[in-house]
C-alpha positions, -999 to +999 in steps of 0.1 A: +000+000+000+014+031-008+016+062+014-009+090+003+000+116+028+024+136+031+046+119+063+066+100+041+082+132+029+084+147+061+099+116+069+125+112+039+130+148+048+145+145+083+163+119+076+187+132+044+184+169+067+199+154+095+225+140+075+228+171+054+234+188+089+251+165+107+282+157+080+285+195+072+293+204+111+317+172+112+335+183+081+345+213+102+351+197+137+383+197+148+394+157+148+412+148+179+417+108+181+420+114+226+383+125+224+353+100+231+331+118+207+350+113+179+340+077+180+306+086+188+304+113+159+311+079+137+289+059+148+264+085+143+272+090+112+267+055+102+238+054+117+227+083+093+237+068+062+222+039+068+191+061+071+196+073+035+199+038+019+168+031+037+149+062+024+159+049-011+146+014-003+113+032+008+109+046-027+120+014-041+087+008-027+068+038-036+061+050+001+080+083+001+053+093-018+024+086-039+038+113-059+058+093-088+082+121-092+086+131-057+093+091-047+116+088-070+135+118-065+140+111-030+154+075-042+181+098-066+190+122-040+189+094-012+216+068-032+233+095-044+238+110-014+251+078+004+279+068-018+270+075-057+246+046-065+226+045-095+193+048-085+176+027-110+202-003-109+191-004-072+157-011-075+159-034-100+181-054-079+158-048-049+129-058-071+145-089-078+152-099-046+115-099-038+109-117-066+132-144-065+140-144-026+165-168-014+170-182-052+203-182-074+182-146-091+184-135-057+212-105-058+213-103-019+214-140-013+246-159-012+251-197+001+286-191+018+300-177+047+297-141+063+325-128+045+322-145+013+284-134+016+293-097+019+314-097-009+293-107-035+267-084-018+287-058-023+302-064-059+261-069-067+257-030-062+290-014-070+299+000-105+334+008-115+316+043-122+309+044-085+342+042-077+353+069-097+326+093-088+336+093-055+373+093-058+367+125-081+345+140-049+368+132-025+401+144-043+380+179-048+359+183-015+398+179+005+409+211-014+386+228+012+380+203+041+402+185+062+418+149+048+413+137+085+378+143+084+368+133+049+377+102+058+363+096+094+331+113+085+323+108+052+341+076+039+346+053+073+308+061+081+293+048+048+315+018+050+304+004+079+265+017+072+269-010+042+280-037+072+252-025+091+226-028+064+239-059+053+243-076+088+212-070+100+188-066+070+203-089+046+225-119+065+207-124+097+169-125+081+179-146+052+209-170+063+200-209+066+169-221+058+131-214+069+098-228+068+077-202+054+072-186+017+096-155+024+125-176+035+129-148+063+131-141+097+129-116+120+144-105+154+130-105+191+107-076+191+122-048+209+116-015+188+146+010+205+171-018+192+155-025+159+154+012+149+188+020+166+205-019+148+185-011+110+160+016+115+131-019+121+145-038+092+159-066+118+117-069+114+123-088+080+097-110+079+068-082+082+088-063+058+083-090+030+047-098+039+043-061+032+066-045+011+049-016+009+048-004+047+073+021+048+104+015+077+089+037+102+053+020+105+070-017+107+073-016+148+036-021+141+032-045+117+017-080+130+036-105+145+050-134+119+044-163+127+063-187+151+085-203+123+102-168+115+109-154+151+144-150+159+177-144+141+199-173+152 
């Protein structure tokens, strides 16, 4: 069901504004390795990106907005944003992956090991393109801002956001094998730790029994059922 109201925007809105806000006040902190926050600061930051690629997955879904050109919009600006993707190579991969869910089509599904996993997870979505993009961006944006915090703010952060996203919305819910039609599962409900671990994605199964819920209404999805509780 797609949204028809405008919170999805609002939502979408916050989120790439509090990164917006966030990475410009960090590009001009002053970095000092002794200080607790630093490490805090980057963590946040993760946190945040991982917000964007989640915003983009919302308009994979079309609940940004029932606004075609608005949705998508927020997709472009959203992957772009978060390390240069392609916004259309993103949802058809995404699409696929609900379509052909723990199958050799599957782009996010891998039978091997966590590491072996990620890699072919990640060498699904990046482009050679990508790469270059960003090592134009970077070798311009350190004419004016610190090397030191280009790379503890802006590249370190999105690194791990693509461990985070992976981890928890990718490896745990679809590892193994399961006994129901979404070969999912999801985690122990406890909301502050699903938004804070993959802003409710650890919420997997709900989130493939209804695609189009956007992230911030799946704490209230129903339960699944018995055979797709837990992560282990």
């Amino acid at each position: 069901m797609q949204n028809r109201s405008n919170t999805g925007i609002i939502i979408a809105l916050i989120v790439i504004g509090c990164w917006a806000v966030s990475i410009t006040l960090l590009m001009q902190w002053a970095v000092d390795y002794t200080n607790p926050l630093l490490y805090l600061f980057i963590l946040l930051q993760m946190h945040l990106y991982t917000g964007l690629f989640i915003t983009a997955h919302d308009a994979m879904h079309g609940t940004v907005s029932s606004n075609q050109k608005i949705n998508n919009a927020a997709g472009f600006i959203a992957t772009f944003l978060y390390a240069s993707f392609w916004y259309p190579h993103l949802y058809k991969k995404h699409h696929m992956h609900h379509r052909h869910v723990h199958t050799h089509d599957d782009p996010d599904y891998h039978q091997g090991n966590f590491f072996s996993w990620y890699v072919r997870f990640i060498r699904n979505y990046l482009s050679t393109w990508q790469i270059v993009i960003m090592a134009a961006l970077f070798n311009i944006l350190k004419l004016w801002i610190p090397e030191p915090n280009l790379i503890l703010f802006w590249v370190v952060p999105s690194l791990l956001s693509t461990l985070q996203l992976f981890y928890f919305g990718t490896y745990l819910p679809h590892k193994g094998e399961h006994d129901n039609h979404h070969h999912a599962r999801s985690q122990s409900r406890n909301h502050v730790w699903a938004f804070v671990s993959c802003y409710f994605f650890g919420y997997h199964y709900e989130h493939h029994e209804s695609p189009g819920t956007p992230w911030w209404k799946l704490w209230k999805a129903p339960l699944p059922p018995a055979s797709a509780h837990n992560t282990k």
